[in-house]
C-alpha positions in Angstrom: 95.3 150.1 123.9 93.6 153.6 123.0 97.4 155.0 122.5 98.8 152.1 120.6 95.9 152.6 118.2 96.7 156.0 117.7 100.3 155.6 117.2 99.2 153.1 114.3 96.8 156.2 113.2 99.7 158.5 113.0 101.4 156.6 110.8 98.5 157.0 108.6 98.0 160.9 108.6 99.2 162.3 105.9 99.0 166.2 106.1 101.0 169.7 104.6 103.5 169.7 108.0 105.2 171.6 106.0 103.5 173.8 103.2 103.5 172.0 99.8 104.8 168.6 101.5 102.0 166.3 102.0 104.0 163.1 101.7 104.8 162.2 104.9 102.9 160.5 108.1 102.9 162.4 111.5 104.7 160.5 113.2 107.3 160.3 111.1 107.4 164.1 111.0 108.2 163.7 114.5 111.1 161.0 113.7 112.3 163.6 111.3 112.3 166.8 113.2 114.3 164.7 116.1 117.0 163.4 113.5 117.4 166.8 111.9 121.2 167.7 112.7 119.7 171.5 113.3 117.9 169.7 115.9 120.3 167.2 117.7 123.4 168.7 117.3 121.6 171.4 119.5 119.4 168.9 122.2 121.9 166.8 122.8 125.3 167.3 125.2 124.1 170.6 126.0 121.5 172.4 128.9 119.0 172.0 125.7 118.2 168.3 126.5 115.6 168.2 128.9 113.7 171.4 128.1 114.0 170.5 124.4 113.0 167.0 125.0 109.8 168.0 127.4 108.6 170.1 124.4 108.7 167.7 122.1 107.2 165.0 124.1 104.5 167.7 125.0 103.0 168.1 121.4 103.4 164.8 120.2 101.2 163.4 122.7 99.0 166.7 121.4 99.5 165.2 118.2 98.1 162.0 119.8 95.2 163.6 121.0 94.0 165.4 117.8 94.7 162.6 115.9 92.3 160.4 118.0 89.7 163.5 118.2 90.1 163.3 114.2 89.3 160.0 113.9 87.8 159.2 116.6 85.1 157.1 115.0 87.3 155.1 112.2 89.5 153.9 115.6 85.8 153.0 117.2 86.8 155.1 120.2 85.0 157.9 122.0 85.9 161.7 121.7 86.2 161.5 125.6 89.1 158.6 125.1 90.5 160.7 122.5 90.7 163.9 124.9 91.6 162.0 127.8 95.3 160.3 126.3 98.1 160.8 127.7 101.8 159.3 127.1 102.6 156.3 129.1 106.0 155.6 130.6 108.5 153.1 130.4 110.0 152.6 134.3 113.3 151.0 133.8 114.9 152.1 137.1 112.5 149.7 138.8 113.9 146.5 136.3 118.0 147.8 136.6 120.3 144.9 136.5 121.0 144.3 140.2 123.4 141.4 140.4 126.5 140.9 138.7 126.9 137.6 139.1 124.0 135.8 137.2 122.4 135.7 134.0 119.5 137.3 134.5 118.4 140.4 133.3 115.8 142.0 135.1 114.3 144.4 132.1 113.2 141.8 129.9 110.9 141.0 132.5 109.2 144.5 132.7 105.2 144.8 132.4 106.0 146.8 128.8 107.2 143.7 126.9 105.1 141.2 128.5 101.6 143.2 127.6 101.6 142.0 124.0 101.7 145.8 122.7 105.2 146.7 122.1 107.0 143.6 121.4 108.7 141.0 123.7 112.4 141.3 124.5 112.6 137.7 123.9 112.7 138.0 120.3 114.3 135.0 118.3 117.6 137.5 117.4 118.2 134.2 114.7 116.4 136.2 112.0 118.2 140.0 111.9 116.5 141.7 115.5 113.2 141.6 113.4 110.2 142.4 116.1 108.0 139.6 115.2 105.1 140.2 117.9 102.7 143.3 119.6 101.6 145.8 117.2 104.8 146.9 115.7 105.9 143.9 113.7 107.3 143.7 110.1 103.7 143.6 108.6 102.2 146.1 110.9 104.6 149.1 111.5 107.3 150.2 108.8 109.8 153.0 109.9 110.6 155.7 108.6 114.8 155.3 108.0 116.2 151.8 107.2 118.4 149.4 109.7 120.0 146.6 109.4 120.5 143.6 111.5 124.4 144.4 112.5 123.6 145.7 116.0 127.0 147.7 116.3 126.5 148.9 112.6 122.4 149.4 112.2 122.4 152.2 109.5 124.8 150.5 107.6 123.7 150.0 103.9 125.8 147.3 103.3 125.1 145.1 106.2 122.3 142.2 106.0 118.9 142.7 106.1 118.8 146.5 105.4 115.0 147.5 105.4 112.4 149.1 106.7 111.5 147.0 109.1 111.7 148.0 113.1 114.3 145.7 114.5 115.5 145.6 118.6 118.9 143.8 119.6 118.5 143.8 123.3 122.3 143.5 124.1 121.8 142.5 127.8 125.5 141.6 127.7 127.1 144.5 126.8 124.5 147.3 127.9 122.9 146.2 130.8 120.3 148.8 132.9 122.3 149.1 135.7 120.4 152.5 136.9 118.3 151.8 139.9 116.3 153.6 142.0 118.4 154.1 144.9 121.0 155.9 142.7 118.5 157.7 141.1 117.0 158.9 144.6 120.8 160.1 145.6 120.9 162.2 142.1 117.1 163.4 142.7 117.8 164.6 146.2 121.8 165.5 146.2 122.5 166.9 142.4 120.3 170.3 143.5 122.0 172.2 140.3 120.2 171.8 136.9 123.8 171.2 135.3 124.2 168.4 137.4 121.6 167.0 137.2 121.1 167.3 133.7 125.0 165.9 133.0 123.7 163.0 134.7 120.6 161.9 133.9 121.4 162.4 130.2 124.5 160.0 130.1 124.0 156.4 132.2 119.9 156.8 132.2 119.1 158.2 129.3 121.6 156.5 126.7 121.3 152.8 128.5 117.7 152.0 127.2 119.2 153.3 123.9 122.0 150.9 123.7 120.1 148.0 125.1 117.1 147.9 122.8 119.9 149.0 119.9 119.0 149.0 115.9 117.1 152.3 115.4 117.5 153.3 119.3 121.2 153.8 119.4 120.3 156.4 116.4 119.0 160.0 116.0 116.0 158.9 114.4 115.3 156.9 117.3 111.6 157.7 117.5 111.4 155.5 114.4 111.1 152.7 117.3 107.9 153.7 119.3 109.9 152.7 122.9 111.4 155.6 122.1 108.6 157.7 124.0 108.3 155.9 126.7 112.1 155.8 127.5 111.9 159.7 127.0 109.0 160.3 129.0 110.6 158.1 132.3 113.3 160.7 131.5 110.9 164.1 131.9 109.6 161.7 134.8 112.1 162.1 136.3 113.4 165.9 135.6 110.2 166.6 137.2 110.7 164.3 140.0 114.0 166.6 140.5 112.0 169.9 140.1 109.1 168.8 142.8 112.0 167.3 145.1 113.6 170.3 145.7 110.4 172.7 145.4 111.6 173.9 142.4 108.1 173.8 140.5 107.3 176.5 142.6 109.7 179.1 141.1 108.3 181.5 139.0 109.4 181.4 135.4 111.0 184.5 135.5 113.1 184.2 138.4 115.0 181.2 137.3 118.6 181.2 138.2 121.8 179.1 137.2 120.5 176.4 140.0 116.9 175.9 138.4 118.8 176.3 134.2 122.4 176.3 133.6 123.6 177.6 130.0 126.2 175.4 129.2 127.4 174.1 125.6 127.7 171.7 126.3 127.2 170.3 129.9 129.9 168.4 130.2 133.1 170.5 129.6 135.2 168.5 127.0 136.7 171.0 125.4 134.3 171.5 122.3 131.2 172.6 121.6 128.0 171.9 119.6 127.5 173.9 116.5 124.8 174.8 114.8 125.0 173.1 110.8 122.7 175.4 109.3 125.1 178.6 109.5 127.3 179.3 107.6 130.0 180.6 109.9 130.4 178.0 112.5 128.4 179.3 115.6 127.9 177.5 118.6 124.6 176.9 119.7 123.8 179.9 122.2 121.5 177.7 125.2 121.0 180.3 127.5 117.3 180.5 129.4 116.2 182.9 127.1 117.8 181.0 124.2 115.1 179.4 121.1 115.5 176.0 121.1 115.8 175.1 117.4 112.6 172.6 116.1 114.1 172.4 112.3 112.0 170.2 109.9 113.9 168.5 107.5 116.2 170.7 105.7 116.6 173.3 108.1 112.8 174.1 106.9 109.8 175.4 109.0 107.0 173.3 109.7 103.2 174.2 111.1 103.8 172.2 114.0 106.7 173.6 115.1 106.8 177.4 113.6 110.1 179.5 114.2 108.7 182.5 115.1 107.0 180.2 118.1 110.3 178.3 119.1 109.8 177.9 122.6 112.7 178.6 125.4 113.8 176.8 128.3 112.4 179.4 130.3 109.0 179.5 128.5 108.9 175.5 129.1 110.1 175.3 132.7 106.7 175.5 134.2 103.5 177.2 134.8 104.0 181.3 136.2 101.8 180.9 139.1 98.2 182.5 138.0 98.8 181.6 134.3 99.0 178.9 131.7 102.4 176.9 130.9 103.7 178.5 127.2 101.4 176.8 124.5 99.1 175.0 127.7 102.4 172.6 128.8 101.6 172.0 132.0 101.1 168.4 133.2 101.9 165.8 136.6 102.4 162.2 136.3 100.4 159.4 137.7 100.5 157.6 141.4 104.2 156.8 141.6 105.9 153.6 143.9 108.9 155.1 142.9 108.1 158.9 145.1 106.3 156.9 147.7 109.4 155.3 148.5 111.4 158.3 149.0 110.3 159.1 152.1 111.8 162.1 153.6 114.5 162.2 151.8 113.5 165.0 149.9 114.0 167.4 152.7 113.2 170.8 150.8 109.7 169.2 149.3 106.7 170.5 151.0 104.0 168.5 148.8 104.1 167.2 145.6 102.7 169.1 143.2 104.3 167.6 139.6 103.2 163.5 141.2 99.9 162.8 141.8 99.9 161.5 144.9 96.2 161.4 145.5 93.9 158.2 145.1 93.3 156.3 142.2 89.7 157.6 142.0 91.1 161.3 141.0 94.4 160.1 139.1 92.8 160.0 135.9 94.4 161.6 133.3 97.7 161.6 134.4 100.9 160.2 132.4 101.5 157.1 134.1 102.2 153.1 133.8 99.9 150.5 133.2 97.8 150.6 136.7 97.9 147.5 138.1 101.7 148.0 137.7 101.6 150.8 139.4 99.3 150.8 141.7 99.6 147.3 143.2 103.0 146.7 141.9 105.1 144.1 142.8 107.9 146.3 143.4 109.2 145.2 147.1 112.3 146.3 146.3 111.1 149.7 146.2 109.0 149.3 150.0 111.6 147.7 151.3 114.5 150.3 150.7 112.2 153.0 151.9 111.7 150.9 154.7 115.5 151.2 155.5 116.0 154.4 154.9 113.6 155.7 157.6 115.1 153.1 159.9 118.4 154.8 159.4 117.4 157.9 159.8 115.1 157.3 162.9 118.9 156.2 164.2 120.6 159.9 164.3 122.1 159.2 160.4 121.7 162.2 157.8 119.2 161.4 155.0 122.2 162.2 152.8 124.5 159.8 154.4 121.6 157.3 154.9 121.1 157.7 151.0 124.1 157.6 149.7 125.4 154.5 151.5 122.6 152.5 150.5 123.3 153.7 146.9 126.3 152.4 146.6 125.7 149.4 148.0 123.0 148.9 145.4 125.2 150.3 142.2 128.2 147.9 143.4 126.2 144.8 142.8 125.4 145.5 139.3 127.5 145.2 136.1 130.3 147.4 135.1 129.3 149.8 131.8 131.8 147.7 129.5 133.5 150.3 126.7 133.0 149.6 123.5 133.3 151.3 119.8 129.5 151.6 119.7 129.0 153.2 122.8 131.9 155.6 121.7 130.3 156.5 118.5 127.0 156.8 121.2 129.0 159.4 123.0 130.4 161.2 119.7 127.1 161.3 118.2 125.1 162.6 121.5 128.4 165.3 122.1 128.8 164.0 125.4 132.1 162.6 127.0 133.0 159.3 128.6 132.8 160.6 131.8 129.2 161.6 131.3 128.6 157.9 132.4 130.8 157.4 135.3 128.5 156.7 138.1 128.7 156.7 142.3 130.8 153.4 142.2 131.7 152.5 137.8 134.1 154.9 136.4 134.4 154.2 132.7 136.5 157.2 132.1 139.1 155.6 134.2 139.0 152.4 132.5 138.9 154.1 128.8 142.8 154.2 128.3 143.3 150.7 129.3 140.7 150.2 126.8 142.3 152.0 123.9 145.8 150.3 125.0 144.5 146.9 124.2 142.4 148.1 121.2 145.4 149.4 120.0 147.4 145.8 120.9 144.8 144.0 118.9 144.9 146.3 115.8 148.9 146.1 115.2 148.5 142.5 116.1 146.1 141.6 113.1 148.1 144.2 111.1 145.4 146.3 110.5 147.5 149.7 112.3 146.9 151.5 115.2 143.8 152.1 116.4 141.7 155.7 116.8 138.4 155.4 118.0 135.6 158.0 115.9 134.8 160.1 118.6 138.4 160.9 118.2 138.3 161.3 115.0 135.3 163.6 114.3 136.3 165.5 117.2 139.6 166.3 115.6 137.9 166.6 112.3 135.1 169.1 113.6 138.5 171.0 115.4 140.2 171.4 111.8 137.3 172.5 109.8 136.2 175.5 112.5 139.9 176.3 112.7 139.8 176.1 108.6 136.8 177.8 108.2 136.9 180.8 110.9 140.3 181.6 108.7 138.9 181.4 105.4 136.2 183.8 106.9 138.8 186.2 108.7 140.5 186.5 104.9 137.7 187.0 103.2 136.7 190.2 106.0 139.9 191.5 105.8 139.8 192.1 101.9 136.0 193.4 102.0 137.1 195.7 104.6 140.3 197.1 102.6 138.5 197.2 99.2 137.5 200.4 97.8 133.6 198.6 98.4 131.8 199.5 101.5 131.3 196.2 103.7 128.4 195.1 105.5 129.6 193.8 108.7 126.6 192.1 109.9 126.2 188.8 109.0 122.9 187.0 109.9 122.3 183.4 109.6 122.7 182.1 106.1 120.3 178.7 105.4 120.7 176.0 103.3 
């Protein structure tokens, strides 16, 4: 309750973020430096993601906490509650869609929308996706870009109900969670490369919450809708789970190698790359270890929360340098977890967990975690029982790999097939991934996406309406011409300043807006 209050509070602190700007909340600064194309263009699709995304989620929830400390008394809390928050977590892999064959959907069912804080997922859709119960209704909570109640269209201006109001469309139907733990345990324990990994757990994990809940979540300004943090935090959950699986948390910072941070741009090899808006000369986001990841505020501006001259890297943020602090204090575990318990031994490398608080409830204070009755007297059989049968099988001569794996398909089999569709294209386009980003162990949408494009296609000549080109198509093509265009405008204008009778300056640094 303490953190919902202080969410509210956010939205109420009004400060310079950015010198001679005092009109806007801190939490929507936060909304704002995440939508900032300097920003996304750069996190997502490329090795930036989780780094860039643990960062983030580490000083808002500093943000949380000197908020509270601020105004501490006005919220009728104590300084100690204030000091002591810490961002909760949303765990969806526990709630994935495991059959395909009825109508339920497991994830509407999760503790986080039956608390009365955030909202039910049971929301009469009759009037526009309007949340219209917790703490972030239409009277309580405005955000800080409009929607509107198209769910496959939600920043268009022109659609109905275009407002400020936070809106969900929980499209069970067409984005199911079909993530669930036993896949996840495959990637946590078999994906041992970052740029795996990373490929992974940023496509199917990270972008199904985002389509399901839909409206201001399928958007870059997705932290408009508070779930937003607790999606992302499940998501550093996890990339820490992956770190402490392996015994990666134990490598210095500064002997990282391509296994513990891959520099790739992006991740998924598609044949372009992200570039950086803000320069003037197209130039591709450079994401090595040692690379600044970009914290832009508004127009490429600088802010006091984020300064460039203190842009972190992904080295600075992987961990803590045994002996010393994590880079600006980032150094944190997560609560009791059901979800590392029932692992087992299948991490074979881990020799404790260090990242998880393992430890009893009387010393897990102060830990990101669920709600504790969830946690730690969950109802999660599911979770016992597969651990259960993965020791069995193991006991029995099988390899924890082949133990794993077998039982992971036989989980992901069950559940729905990812079904392709011009919103999750523009998803794709917009988070500079690819289609194959999603396929999983046993659903390969990238197989299915021509047969999809045939019949789309069919369906547009049929109504007349021509043939058919989806827009990740066409910005990719468009993004194609205008480098091509631009690097030979730039090439022209080089040659005649270096055949003038003017000396010319070849270095160019980065020009803002």
């Amino acid at each position: 309750m303490v953190y919902i209050l202080t969410v509210l509070q956010m939205k109420k602190q009004l400060e310079a973020w950015k010198t001679g700007d005092t009109s806007m909340a801190l939490y929507d600064f936060f909304t704002s430096v995440h939508s900032n194309p300097g920003n996304s263009y750069g996190w997502h699709g490329t090795s930036f993601f989780l780094p860039a995304h643990r960062y983030f989620l580490f000083v808002y929830e500093s943000a949380l906490i000197y908020t509270a400390y601020k105004n501490y008394k006005a919220m009728e809390i104590t300084q100690a509650e204030a000091c002591a928050i810490c961002l909760p977590y949303w765990d969806w892999v526990t709630y994935f869609d495991n059959d395909v064959k009825d109508t339920k959907y497991p994830m509407g069912d999760a503790p986080i929308f039956n608390d009365g804080y955030f909202g039910s997922a049971y929301t009469d859709k009759t009037y526009g996706g309007y949340v219209d119960d917790g703490y972030f209704t239409w009277n309580d909570f405005e955000t800080l870009n409009p929607t509107c109640s198209d769910p496959d269209w939600p920043d268009n201006p022109d659609g109905p109900n275009y407002d400020y109001y936070l809106k969900r469309s929980f499209d069970s139907k067409n984005y199911p969670l079909t993530t669930g733990p036993l896949q996840v345990q495959y990637a946590l324990t078999n994906y041992k490369t970052f740029d795996k990994f990373a490929a992974y757990i940023e496509a199917g994990p990270h972008g199904g919450p985002h389509m399901w809940i839909g409206m201001s979540m399928s958007q870059m300004f997705s932290p408009d809708d508070p779930l937003f943090w607790m999606n992302h935090c499940n998501i550093d959950r996890l990339y820490l789970f992956w770190m402490d699986c392996n015994e990666y948390e134990n490598v210095a910072n500064d002997s990282l190698s391509p296994t513990h941070y891959y520099a790739g741009n992006p991740i998924d090899s598609r044949g372009r790359v992200a570039y950086n808006p803000y320069y003037v000369i197209p130039t591709p986001y450079k994401v090595t270890a040692d690379s600044p990841i970009p914290f832009y505020y508004r127009d490429n501006g600088d802010s006091k929360v984020f300064p460039q001259k203190r842009w972190p890297t992904p080295r600075q943020v992987w961990g803590k340098t045994p002996g010393a602090k994590g880079y600006d204090g980032i150094f944190y575990c997560y609560g009791k977890d059901s979800l590392v318990a029932s692992l087992g031994s299948s991490c074979t490398a881990n020799k404790g967990w260090t990242l998880v608080n393992q430890l009893p409830l009387t010393t897990s204070s102060g830990k990101r975690s669920e709600d504790e009755d969830t946690v730690l007297n969950p109802s999660h059989a599911l979770l016992a029982e597969n651990g259960r049968r993965f020791e069995e099988e193991v006991a029995k001569g099988r390899s924890h790999e082949e133990v794993l794996r077998s039982m992971a398909m036989a989980e992901c089999e069950k559940a729905p097939k990812l079904k392709i569709t011009e919103k999750l294209l523009n998803w794709i386009s917009m988070n500079n991934l690819h289609i194959s980003s999603f396929d999983s162990l046993c659903d390969k949408p990238s197989e299915r996406l021509d047969n999809y494009l045939v019949q789309k296609s069919n369906s547009m000549e049929s109504t007349g309406t021509g043939n058919y080109v989806p827009l990740w198509v066409i910005v990719t093509a468009s993004v194609g011409s205008a480098i091509v265009l631009i690097a030979s405008v730039t090439l022209i204008i080089l040659y005649f300043r270096k055949t003038s009778s003017q000396p010319a300056d070849d270095s160019y640094t980065a020009m803002k807006e």
